[in-house]
C-alpha positions in Angstrom: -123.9 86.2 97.1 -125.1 85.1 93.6 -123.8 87.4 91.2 -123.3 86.9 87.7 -122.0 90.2 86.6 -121.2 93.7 88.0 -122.7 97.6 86.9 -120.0 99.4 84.9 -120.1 101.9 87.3 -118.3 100.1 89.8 -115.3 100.6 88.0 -115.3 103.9 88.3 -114.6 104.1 92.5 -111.4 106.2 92.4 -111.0 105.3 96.3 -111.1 101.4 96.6 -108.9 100.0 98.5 -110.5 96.2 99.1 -112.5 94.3 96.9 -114.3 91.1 98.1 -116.5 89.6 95.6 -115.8 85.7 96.5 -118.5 82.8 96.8 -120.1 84.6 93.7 -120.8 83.5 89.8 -118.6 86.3 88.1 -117.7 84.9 84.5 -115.8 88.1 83.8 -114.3 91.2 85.8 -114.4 94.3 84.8 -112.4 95.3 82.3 -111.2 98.8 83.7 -110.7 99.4 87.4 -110.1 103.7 88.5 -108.9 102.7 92.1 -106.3 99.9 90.9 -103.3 101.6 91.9 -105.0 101.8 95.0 -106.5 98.5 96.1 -104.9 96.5 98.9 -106.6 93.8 98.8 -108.7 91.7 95.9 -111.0 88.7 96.7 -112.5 86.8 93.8 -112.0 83.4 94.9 -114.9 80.9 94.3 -116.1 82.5 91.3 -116.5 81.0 87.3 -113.5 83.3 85.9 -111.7 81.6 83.2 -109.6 84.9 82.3 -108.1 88.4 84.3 -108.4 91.6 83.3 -105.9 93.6 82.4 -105.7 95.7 85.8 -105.5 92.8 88.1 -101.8 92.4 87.1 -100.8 95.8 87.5 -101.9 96.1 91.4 -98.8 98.2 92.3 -100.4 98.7 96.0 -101.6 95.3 96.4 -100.7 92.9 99.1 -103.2 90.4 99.2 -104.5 88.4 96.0 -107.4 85.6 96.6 -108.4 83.8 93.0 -108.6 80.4 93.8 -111.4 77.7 92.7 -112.3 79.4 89.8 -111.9 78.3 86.1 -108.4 80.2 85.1 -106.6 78.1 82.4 -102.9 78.6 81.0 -101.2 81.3 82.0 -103.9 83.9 83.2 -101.2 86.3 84.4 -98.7 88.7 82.0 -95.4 88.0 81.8 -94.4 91.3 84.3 -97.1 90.3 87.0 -94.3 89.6 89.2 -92.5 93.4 88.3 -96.1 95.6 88.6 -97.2 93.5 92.0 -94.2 94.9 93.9 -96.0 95.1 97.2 -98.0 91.5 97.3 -97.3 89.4 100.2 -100.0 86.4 99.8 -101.3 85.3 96.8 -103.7 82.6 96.2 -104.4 80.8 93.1 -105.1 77.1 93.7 -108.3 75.0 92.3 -107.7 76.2 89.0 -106.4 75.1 85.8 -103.4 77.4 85.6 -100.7 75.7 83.4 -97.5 77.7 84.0 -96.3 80.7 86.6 -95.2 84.2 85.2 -91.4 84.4 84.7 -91.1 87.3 86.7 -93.1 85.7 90.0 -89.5 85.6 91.3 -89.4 89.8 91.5 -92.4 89.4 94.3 -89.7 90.2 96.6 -92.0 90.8 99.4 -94.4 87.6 98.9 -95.0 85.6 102.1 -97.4 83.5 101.6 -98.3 81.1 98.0 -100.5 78.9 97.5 -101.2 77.3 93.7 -102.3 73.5 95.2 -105.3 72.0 96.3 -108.4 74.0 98.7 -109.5 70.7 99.9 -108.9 69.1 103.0 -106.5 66.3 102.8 -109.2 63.5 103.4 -111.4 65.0 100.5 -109.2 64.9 97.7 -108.9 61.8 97.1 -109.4 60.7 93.5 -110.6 64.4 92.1 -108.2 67.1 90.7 -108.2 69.6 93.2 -104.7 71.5 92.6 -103.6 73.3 89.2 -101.4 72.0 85.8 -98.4 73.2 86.6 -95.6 71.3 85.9 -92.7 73.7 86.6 -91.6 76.8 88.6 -90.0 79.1 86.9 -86.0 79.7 87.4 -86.2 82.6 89.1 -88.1 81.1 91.9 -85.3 81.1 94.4 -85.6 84.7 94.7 -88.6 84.5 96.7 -86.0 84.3 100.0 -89.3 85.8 101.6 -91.2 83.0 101.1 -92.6 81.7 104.1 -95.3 79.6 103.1 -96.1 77.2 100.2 -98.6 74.9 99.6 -98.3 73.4 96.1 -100.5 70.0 96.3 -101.8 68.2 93.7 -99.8 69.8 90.7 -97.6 67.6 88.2 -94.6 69.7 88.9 -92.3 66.6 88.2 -89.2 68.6 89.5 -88.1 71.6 91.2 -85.4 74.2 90.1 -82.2 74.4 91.4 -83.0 77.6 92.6 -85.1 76.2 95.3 -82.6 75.7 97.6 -82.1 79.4 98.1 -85.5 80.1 99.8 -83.6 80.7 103.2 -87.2 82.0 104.5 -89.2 79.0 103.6 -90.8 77.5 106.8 -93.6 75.5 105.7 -93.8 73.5 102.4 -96.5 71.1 101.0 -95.7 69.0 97.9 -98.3 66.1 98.3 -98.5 64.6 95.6 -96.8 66.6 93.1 -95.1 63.8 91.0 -91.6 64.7 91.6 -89.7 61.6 91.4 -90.9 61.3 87.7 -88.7 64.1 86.3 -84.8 63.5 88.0 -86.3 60.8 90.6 -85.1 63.1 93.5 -85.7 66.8 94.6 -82.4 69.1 94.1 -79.0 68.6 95.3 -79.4 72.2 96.9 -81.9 71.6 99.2 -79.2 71.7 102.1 -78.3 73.9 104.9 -79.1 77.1 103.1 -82.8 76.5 103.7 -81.8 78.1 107.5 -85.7 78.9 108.4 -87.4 75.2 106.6 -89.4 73.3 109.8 -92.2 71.8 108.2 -91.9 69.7 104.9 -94.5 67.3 103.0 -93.8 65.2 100.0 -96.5 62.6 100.3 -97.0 60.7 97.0 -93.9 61.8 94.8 -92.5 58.7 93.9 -88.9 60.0 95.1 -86.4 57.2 94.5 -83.5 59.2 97.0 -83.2 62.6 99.0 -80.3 65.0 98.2 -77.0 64.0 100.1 -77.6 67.4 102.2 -80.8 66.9 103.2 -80.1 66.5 106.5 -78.2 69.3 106.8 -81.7 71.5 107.0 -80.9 72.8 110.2 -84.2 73.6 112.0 -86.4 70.8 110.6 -88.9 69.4 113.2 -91.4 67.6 111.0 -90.9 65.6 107.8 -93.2 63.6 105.6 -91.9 61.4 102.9 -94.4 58.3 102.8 -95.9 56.5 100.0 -92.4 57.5 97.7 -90.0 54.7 96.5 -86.7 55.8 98.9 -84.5 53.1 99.2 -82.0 54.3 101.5 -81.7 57.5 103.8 -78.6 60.1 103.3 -76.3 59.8 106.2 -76.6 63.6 106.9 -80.4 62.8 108.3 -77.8 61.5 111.6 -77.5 65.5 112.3 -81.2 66.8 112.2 -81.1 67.5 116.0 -84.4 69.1 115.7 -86.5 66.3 114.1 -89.4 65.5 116.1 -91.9 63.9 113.5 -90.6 61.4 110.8 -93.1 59.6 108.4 -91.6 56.8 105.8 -94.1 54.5 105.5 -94.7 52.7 102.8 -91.3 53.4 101.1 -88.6 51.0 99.6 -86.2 51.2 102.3 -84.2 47.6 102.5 -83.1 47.8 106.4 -83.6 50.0 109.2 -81.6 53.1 109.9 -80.7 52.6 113.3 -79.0 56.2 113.3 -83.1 57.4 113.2 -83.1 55.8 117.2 -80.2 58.8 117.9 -81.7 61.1 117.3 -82.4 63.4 120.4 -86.1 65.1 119.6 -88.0 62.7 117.6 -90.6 61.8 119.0 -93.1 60.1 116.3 -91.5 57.5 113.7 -93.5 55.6 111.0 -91.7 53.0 109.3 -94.2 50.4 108.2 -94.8 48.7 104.7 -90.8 49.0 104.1 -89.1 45.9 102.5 -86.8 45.1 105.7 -88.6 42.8 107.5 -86.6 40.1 105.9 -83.8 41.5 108.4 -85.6 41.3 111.7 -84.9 38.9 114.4 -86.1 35.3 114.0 -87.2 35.0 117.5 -89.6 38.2 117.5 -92.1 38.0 120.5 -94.2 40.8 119.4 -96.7 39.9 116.7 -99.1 43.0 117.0 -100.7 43.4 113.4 -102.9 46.0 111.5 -105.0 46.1 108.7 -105.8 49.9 107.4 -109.2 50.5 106.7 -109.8 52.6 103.4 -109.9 56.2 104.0 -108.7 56.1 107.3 -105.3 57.5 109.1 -103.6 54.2 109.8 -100.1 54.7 111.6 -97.5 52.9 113.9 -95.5 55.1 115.4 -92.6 54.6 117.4 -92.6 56.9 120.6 -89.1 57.5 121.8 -88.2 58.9 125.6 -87.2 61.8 125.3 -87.7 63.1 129.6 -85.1 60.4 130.6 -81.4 60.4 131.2 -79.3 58.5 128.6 -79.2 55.3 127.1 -82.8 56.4 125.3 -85.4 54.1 125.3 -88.4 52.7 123.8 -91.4 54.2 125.9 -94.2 52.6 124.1 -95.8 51.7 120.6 -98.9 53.0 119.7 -101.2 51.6 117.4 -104.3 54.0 115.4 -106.8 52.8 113.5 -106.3 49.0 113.8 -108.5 46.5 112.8 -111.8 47.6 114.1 -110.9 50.7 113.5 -110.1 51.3 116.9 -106.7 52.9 118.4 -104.6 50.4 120.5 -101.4 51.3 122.4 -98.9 48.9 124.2 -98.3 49.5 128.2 -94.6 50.9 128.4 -92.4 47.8 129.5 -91.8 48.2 133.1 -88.2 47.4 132.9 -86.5 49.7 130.8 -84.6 48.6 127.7 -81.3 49.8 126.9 -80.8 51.5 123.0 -80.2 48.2 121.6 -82.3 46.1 123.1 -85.2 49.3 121.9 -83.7 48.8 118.8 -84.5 45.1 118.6 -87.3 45.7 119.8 -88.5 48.4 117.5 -87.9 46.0 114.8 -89.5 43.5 116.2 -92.4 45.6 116.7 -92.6 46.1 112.7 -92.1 42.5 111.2 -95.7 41.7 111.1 -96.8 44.7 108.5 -96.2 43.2 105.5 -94.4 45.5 103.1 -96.8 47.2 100.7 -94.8 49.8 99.2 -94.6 51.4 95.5 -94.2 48.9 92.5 -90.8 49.7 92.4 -90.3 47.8 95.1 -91.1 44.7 93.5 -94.7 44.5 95.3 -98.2 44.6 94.2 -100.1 47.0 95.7 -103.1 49.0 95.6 -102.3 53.0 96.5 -104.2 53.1 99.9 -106.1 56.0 100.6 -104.5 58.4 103.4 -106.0 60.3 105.9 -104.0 63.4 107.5 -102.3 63.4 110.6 -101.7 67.0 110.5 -103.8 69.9 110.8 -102.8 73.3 108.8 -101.4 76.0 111.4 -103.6 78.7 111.9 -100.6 81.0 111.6 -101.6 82.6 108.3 -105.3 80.7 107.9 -106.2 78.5 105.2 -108.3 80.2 101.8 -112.3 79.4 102.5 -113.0 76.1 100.9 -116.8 77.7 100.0 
């Protein structure tokens, strides 16, 4: 619909339980709502609202709360959002200009689902601000340990608090570009094996000069994503995530090759290109596959480890997408197979001829190559409409 305001008589519905007014031009709510204490769920998501009424933060029977892409600046909620809101289990705020969380977002005891970043697909945010201004969580945010979900992309968070480490729920997080290696250069030392539930993780474009010493230590993680960030090394913990299946460090500052990654037993996908090891390789490298990544599109080597076959492991193939002409390539698996370290020579080999392109900090100039996805969202709890 195209509305630009609503009849005061709506507000006086004593029975409401949902209110969907998204995809509309709603400057303002109303300022008085009879059926507040009763609505479950409230929609106003591609609207024009730069403020909220005083009744949307005392939603005591709430559990769903959609205002995202609209014009909210500052901090639209009061201070006891987080106290009134008792019942909320999703809320979604991102495309906005929201400056700072309420201090009390930590008593939404029962949240499950947040989401303060960016709308946009991943492949359409490039160059535009599609997240929110917030550049820090508030310190009670590790008392969300219902938190299953979080996307926070495209906000200048610049660090996380130490709290965060206590989200034992936390499955999924998103943290692309979020510039947290500018405020400590490296995400909390508590992000360890507390986070028991944590599978999923993103931190694309963060700068991050080191990970925490238990990182590895998260013991459920399957997929990781740390590329385009200026790690130079990999905590030795990383040896015991027996559950890793996807791991993505390209473009990084890494100065050789952790041959511990080559261990481990589930991975399945590695991406280690445009690091600064290549000085290390082997002189007498036969392979000399190369790739140039066209702008905008998903560019990736990835190693793909056997993982069906009895020990020693082995290199099954390389594959190759989005070479040259744009086109995928893959290698034929060898027909003798390799034992670990002659896969290991020859995973290296495999990567000399990507010249390292990483962060300044590296010592490297480089333009900031635009990224496509390689991951779709789950549809487990469904994405907020785009509009």
């Amino acid at each position: 619909g195209k509305l630009k305001q609503l009849p005061e008589s709506f507000s006086d519905l004593p029975q409401l339980e949902a209110l969907d007014l998204g995809h509309n031009e709603l400057a303002s709510a109303l300022q008085s709502m009879a059926s507040s204490s009763c609505l479950r769920t409230v929609h106003l998501n591609n609207n024009k609202l730069e403020t909220l009424p005083p009744w949307l933060n005392d939603l005591e029977s709430a559990v769903e709360i959609e205002l995202s892409k609209n014009f909210l600046v500052q901090s639209p909620f009061s201070e006891d959002f987080g106290r009134r809101c008792r019942k909320l289990e999703r809320l979604i705020i991102g495309m906005n200009s929201i400056e700072s969380l309420p201090a009390s977002l930590g008593d939404l005891c029962t949240l499950r689902f947040l989401h303060f970043g960016s709308v946009v697909h991943e492949l359409d945010r490039w160059g535009h601000d599609t997240g929110n201004m917030i550049s820090h969580l508030p310190e009670n945010f590790g008392q969300l340990t219902n938190l299953e979900w979080l996307e926070a992309q495209e906000c200048p968070l610049r660090e996380l608090p130490d709290s965060f480490g206590n989200l034992s729920g936390l499955q999924r997080v998103d943290f692309t570009n979020c510039h947290l290696g500018m405020g400590r250069g490296c995400l909390p030392a508590t992000m360890g094996a507390s986070m028991l539930s944590l599978t999923y993780i993103k931190l694309s474009f963060n700068g991050l000069q080191a990970l925490p010493d238990e990182f590895g230590l998260i013991p459920r993680l399957e997929e990781v994503f740390l590329d385009r960030n200026s790690l130079r090394s990999l905590p030795e913990s990383m040896q015991q995530l027996s559950t890793l299946r996807v791991l993505d460090l390209y473009q990084n500052c890494l100065e050789e090759m952790p041959s511990f990654l080559f261990e481990l037993p589930c991975l399945v996908e590695l991406d280690l290109t445009n690091n600064p090891f290549v000085d290390s390789l082997p002189e007498d490298s036969t392979i000399t596959l190369s790739t140039r990544r066209p702008f905008g599109a998903p560019s990736r080597w990835y190693k793909q480890l056997n993982t069906a076959t009895a020990e020693p492991r082995t290199l099954s193939s390389a594959v190759l997408t989005g070479g040259e002409s744009g086109e995928g390539f893959a290698s034929q698996p060898s027909a003798l197979r390799q034992t670990h370290s002659q896969a290991f020579a020859s995973a290296t080999a495999l990567l000399a001829s990507d010249s390292c392109a990483p962060s300044d900090s590296c010592g490297n100039n480089c333009e900031r190559e635009a990224g496509g996805s390689h991951d779709e969202l789950d549809a487990g709890w469904g994405t907020p409409s785009e509009g």
